[in-house]
Kinemage of the C-alpha trace (Angstrom):
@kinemage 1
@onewidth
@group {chain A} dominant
@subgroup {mainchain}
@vectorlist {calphas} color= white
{ca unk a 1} P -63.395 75.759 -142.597
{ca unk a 2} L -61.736 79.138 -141.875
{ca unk a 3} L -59.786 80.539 -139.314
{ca unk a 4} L -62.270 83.524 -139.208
{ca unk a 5} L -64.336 84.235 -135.682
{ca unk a 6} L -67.683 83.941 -136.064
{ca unk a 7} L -68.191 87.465 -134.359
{ca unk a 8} L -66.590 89.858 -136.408
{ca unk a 9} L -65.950 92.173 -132.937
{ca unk a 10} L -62.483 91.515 -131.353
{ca unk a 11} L -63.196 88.986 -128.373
{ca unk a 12} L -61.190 91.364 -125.780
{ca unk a 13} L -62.753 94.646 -126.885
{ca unk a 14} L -64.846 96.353 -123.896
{ca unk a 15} L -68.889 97.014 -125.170
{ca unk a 16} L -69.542 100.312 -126.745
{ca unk a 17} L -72.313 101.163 -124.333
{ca unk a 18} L -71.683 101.090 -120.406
{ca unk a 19} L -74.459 102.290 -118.311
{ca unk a 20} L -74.124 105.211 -116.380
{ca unk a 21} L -73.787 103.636 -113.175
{ca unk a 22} L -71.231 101.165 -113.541
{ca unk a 23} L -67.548 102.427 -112.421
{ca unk a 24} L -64.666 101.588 -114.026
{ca unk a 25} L -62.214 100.165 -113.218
{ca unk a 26} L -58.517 101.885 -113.213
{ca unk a 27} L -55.028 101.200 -112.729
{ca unk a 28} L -53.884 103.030 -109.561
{ca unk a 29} L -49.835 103.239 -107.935
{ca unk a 30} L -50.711 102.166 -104.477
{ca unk a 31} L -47.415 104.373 -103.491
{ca unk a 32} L -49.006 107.333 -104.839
{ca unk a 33} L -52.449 106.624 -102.726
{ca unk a 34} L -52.101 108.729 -98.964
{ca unk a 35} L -53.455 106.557 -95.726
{ca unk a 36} L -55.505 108.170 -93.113
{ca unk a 37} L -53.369 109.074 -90.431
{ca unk a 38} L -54.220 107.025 -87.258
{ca unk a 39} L -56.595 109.490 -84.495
{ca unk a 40} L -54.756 110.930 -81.739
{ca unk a 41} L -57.347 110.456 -79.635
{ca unk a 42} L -57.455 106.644 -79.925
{ca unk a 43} L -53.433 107.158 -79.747
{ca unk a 44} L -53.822 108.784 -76.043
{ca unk a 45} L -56.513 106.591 -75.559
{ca unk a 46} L -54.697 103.710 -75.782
{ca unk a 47} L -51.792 105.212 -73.613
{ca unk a 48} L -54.012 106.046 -70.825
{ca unk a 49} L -56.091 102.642 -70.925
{ca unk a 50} L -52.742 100.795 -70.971
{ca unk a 51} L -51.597 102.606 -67.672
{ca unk a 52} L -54.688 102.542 -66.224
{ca unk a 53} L -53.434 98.759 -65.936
{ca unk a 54} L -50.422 99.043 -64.887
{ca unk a 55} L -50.611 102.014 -62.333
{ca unk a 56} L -53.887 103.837 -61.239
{ca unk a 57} L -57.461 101.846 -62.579
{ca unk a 58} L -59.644 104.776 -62.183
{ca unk a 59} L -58.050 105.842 -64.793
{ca unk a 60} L -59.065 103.376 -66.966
{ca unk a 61} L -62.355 105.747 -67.753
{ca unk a 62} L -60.624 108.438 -69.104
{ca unk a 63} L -59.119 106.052 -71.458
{ca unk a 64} L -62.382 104.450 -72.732
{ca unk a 65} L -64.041 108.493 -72.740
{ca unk a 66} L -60.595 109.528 -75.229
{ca unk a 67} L -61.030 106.209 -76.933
{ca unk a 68} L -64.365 106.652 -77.986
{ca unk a 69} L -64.093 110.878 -79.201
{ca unk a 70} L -61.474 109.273 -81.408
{ca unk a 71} L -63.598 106.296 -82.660
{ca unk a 72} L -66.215 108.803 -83.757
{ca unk a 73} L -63.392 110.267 -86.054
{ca unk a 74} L -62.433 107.024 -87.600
{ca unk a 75} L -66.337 106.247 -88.007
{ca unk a 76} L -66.782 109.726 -89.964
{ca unk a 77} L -64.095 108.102 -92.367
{ca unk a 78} L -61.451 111.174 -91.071
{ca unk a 79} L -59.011 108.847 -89.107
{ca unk a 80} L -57.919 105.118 -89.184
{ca unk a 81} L -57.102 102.531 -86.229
{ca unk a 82} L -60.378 100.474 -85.092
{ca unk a 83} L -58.434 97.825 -84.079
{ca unk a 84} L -56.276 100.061 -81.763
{ca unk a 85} L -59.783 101.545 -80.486
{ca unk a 86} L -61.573 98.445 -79.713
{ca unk a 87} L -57.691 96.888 -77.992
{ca unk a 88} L -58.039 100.772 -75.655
{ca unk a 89} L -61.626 100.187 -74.990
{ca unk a 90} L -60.783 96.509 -73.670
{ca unk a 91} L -57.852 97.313 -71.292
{ca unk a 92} L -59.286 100.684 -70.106
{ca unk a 93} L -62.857 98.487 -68.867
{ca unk a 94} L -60.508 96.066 -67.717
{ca unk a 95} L -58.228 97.870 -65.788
{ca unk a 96} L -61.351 100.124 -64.445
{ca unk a 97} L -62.757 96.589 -63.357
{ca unk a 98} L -59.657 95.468 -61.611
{ca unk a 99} L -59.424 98.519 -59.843
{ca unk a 100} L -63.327 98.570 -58.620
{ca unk a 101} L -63.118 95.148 -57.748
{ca unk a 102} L -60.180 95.747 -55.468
{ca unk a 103} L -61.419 98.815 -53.759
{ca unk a 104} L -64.643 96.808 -52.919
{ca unk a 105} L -63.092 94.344 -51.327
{ca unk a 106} L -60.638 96.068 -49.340
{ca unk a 107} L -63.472 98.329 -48.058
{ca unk a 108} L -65.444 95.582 -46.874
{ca unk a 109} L -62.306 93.691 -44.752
């Protein structure tokens, strides 16, 4: 018996033909690849929603209406921070909520 393969094409060479459609794969620096910068708007968002809890609840609304310009961004693919976004959205209904829910009741005593 020989040592020969039985297919005389090198086992790690890549097929002659690709189709079209198939990418290929390539070797990229990850330090040399730019992020999307995070959207201001969710920024501000975020800042507003957070002392919407802390201070006045009202103005929790503004901070869910910035939250939401700057979600559209990161939806278009211009702008990163959907997790930041969807945290703004949460305290900003929340601290609306808390504020509603408060005024009620003290109206009503």
């Amino acid at each position: 018996m020989s040592n020969a393969p039985e297919n005389p094409r090198d086992e790690n060479a890549m097929p002659s033909a690709l189709p079209e459609s198939m990418p290929v794969a390539r070797s990229v620096d990850e330090s040399l690849v730019q992020r999307l910068p995070i959207s201001k708007m969710v920024i501000w968002g975020f800042i507003v929603s957070l002392i919407s809890l802390v201070v006045f609840g009202a103005l929790g609304v503004l901070g869910v209406v910035l939250t939401r310009q700057g979600l559209r961004a990161i939806k278009a693919g211009s702008a990163r921070g959907r997790g930041l976004a969807i945290a703004a959205i949460v305290m900003g209904i929340v601290g609306f909520a808390f504020y509603a829910f408060n005024f009620i009741v003290t109206r009503l005593m």
